[in-house]
C-alpha positions in Angstrom: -2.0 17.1 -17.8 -4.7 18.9 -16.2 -7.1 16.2 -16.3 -4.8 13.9 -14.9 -6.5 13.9 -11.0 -10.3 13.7 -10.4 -10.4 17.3 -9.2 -12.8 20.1 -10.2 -10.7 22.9 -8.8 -12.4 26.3 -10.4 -11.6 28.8 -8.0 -10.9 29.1 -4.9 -9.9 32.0 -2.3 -6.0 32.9 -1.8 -7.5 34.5 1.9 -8.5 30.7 2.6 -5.6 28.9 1.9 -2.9 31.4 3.7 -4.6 30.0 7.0 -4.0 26.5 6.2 -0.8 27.4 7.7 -2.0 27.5 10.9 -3.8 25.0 13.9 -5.8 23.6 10.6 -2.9 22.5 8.8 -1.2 21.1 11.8 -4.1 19.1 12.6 -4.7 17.7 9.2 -0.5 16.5 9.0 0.3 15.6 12.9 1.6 12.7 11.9 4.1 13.5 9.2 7.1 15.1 11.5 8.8 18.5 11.0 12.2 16.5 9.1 9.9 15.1 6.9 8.1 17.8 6.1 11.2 20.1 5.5 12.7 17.4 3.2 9.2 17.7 1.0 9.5 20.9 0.9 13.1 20.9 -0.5 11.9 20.4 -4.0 8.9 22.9 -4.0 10.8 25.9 -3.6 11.9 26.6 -6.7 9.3 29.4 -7.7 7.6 27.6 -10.4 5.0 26.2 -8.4 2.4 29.6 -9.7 -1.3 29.8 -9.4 -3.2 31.1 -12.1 -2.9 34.6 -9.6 0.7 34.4 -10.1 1.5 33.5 -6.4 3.4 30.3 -5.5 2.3 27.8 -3.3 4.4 27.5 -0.4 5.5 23.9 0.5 3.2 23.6 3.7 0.2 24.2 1.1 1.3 22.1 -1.4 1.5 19.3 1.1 -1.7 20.2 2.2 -3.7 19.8 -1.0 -1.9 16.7 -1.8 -2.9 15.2 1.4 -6.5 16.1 0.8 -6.6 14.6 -2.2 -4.9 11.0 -1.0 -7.7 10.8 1.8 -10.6 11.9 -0.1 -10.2 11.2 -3.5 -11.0 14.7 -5.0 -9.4 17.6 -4.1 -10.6 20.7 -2.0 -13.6 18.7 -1.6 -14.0 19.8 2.0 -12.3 22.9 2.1 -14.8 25.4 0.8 -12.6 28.6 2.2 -9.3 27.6 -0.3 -10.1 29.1 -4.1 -8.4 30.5 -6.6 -5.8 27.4 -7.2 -5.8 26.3 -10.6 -6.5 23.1 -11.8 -3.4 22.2 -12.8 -1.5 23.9 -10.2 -2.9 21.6 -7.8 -1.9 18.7 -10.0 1.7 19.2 -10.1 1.8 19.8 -6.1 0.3 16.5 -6.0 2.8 14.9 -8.3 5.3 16.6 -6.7 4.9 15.3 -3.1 4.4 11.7 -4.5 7.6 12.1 -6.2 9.4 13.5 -2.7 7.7 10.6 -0.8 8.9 7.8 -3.0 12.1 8.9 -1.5 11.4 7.9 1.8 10.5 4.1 0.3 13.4 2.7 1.7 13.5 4.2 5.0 9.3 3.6 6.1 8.9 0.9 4.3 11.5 -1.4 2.7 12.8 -2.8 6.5 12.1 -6.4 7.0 15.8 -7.1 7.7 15.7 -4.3 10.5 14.1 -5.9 13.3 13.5 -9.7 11.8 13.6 -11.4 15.3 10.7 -9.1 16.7 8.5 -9.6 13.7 8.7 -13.4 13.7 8.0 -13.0 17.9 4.9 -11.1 17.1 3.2 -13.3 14.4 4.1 -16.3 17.1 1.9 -14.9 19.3 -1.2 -14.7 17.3 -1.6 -18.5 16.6 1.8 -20.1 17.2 2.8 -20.4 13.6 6.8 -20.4 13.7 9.6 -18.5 11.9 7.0 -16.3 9.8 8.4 -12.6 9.1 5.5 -11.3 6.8 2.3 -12.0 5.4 1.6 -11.2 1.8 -1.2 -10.8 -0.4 -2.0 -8.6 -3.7 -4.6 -6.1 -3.4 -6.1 -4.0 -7.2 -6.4 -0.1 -7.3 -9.2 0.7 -9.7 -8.1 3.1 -12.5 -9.2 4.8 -15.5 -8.8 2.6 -18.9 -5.3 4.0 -20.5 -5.4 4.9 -23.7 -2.0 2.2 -24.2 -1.6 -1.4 -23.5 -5.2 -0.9 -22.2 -6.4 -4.7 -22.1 -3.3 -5.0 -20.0 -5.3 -3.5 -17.3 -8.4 -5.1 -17.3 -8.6 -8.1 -14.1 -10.6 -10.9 -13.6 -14.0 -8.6 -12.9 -13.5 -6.8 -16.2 -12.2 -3.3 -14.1 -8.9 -1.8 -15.2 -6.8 -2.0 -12.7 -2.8 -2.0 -10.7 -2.3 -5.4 -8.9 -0.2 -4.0 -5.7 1.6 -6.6 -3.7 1.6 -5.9 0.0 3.6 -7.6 2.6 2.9 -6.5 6.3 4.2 -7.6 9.5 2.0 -8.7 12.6 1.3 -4.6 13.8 0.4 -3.7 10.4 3.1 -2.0 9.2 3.9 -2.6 5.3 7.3 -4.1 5.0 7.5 -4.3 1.5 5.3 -3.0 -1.2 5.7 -3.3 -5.1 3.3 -1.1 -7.1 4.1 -1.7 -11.1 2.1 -4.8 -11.9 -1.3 -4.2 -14.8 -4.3 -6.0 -13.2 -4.2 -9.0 -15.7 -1.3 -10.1 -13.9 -1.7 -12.5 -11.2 -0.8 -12.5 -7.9 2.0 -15.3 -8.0 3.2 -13.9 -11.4 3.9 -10.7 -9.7 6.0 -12.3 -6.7 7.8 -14.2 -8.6 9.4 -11.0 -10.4 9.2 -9.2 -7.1 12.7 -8.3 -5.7 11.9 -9.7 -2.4 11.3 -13.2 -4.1 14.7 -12.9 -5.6 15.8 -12.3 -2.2 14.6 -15.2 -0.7 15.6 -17.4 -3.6 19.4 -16.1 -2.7 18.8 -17.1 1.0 19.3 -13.0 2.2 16.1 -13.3 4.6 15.5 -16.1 7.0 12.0 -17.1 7.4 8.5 -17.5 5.8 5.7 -15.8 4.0 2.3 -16.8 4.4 -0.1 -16.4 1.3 -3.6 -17.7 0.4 -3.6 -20.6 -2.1 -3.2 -18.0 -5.3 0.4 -18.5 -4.5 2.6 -21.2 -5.4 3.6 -23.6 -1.9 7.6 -23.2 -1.9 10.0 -23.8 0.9 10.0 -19.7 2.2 6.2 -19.1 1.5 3.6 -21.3 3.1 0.2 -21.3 1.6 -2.4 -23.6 3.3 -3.9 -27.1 2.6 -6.4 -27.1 0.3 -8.6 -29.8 2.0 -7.3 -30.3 5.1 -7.7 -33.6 7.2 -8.6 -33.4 10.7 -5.8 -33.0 13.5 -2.6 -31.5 12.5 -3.8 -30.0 8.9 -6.9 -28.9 10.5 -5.2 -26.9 13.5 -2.3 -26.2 11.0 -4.8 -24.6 8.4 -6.4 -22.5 11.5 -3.0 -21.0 12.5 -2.3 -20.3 9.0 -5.5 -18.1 8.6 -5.7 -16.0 11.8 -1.9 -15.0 11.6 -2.6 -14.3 7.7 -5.4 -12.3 8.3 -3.1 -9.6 9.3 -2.0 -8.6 5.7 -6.2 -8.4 4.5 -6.8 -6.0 7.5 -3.7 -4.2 6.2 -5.0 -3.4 2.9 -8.3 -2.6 4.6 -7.1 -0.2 6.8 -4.4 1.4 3.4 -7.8 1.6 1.7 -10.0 3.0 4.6 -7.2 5.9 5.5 -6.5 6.6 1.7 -9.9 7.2 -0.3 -8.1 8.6 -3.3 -7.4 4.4 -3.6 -11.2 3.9 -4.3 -10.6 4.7 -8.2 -7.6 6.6 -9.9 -8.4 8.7 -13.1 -4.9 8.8 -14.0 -2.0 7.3 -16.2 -0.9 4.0 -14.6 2.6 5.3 -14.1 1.6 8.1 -11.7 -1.0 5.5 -10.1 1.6 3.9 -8.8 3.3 6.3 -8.0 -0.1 8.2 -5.7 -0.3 4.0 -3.9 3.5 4.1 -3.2 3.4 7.4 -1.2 -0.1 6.4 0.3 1.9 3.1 1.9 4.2 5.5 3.0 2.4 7.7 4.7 0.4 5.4 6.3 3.4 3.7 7.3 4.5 6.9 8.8 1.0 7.4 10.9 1.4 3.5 12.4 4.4 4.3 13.7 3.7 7.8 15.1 0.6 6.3 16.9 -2.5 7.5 14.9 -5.5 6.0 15.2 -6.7 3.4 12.3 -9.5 4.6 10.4 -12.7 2.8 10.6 -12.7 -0.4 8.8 -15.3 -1.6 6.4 -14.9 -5.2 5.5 -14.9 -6.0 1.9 -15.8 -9.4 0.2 -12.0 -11.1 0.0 -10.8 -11.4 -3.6 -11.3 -14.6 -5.3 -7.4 -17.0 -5.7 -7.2 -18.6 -8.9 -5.4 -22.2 -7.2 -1.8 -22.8 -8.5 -1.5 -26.5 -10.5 0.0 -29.1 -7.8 3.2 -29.0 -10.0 4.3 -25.7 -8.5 3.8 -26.8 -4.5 7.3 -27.6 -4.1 7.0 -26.5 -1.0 4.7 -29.0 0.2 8.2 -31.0 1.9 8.2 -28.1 4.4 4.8 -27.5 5.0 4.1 -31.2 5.7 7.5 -30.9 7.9 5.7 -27.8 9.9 2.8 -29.4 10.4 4.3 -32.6 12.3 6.3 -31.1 14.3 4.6 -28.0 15.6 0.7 -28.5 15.4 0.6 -32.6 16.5 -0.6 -33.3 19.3 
């Protein structure tokens, strides 16, 4: 268990972390609010949570050191005055504040039926494309090779990997997020056993997805021509890309705020559970107004094209194109 985070957490001073506390500590979590921060510390104070001093952690500082670690990767890294925390002290607080975040999975982040109408009036505005309440696209978290299933893992550039299926809305805010998926498993595998697919196939959400041409074309998620003619297809196809564009600078800006997302030396199980509390707290910083991090643009991920057989929703896509983007 303690070589379960990339951390090399010898020693460090007791002195040093007491004043993470204070104005330091505040800065580094502004944007998680005081309710959520008493309801992570709920399951920390138990007294178990002992450094290899025999002192316990107290919740603010076991939030602390786990949100180090999500934005840089390795813990303490920059805070040379904490020592004296143990290795594997620091690895439970971590797991533990994943494990309390996952709680608030429903309530940051599982809301697309919340405020539908407002959603679909914001993607309008970026290139006219109708009725659309999300974008989605799957983005892979590097990890270590497991020691089970391990060829599982391995994607389409030979890295081992979690395929993470994002869906966003037009201000960036992740509106559904499924983090489960090996990295040989491809993108329209995974939404097809995603529960929001099963949701749309039962008619609960009114609307559509759009998604690059690694998904299926079916009549509630619109991918785009794959040659498009001039005219209609042409404006069609350019609409489709700028209002998609959205869920790519999503997982840009998830990846640019969260470092720890680079590459994850641990067990696939608590990988996922490290990306599900990084959507939520990211989730959590949109909608307190923090600033985005600064975005470096990566080369987009190559879409394997889905056989013609599966674009049964080439009826409504055709229908779409008519009758909004003719002249």
């Amino acid at each position: 268990m303690n070589d379960m985070f990339p951390c090399n957490v010898a020693q460090c001073s007791t002195t040093g972390f007491e004043s993470i506390t204070g104005a330091r500590f505040r800065k580094e979590v502004q944007y998680v609010n005081p309710e959520m921060r008493e309801t992570l510390g709920f399951p920390f104070q138990n007294g178990r949570n002992i450094n290899h001093r025999g002192r316990a952690l107290t919740s603010e500082q076991m939030l602390y050191v786990a949100l180090r670690f999500f934005a840089n990767g390795s813990f303490l890294y920059n805070i040379g005055d904490a020592e004296h925390i143990s290795k594997a002290t620091v690895c439970r607080a971590v797991r533990k504040v994943c494990l309390a975040l996952k709680r608030f999975l429903r309530i940051f982040v599982f809301c697309i039926c919340i405020c539908v109408r407002v959603i679909k009036e914001e993607f309008h505005r970026i290139a006219g494309f109708p009725n659309v309440f999300g974008c989605i696209d799957g983005t892979h978290i590097p990890i270590i090779a497991p020691s089970e299933n391990e060829a599982d893992y391995v994607n389409r550039r030979s890295i081992h990997s979690i395929n993470v299926q994002i869906i966003c809305d037009a201000a960036h805010i992740i509106t559904d997020a499924e983090a489960k998926c090996p990295g040989s498993v491809h993108d329209s595998q995974m939404y097809r056993g995603s529960t929001l697919s099963n949701r749309l196939e039962r008619g609960e959400i009114d609307g559509f997805l759009l998604g690059d041409r690694g998904y299926p074309c079916r009549p509630n998620l619109i991918t785009p021509y794959p040659e498009p003619e001039p005219g209609p297809q042409q404006r069609f196809s350019v609409a489709h890309c700028r209002t998609r564009a959205r869920v790519e600078m999503t997982i840009g800006l998830l990846k640019a705020r969260f470092q720890c997302l680079r590459y994850l030396r641990v067990t696939p199980e608590r990988a996922c559970d490290i990306i599900v509390a990084c959507v939520v707290l990211r989730n959590i910083a949109i909608i307190r107004g923090q600033q985005h991090p600064a975005l470096q643009l990566q080369d987009p991920e190559e879409d394997h094209i889905n056989p013609a057989d599966f674009q049964d929703g080439s009826v409504v896509r055709d229908m779409m194109c008519r009758n909004v983007f003719s002249d």
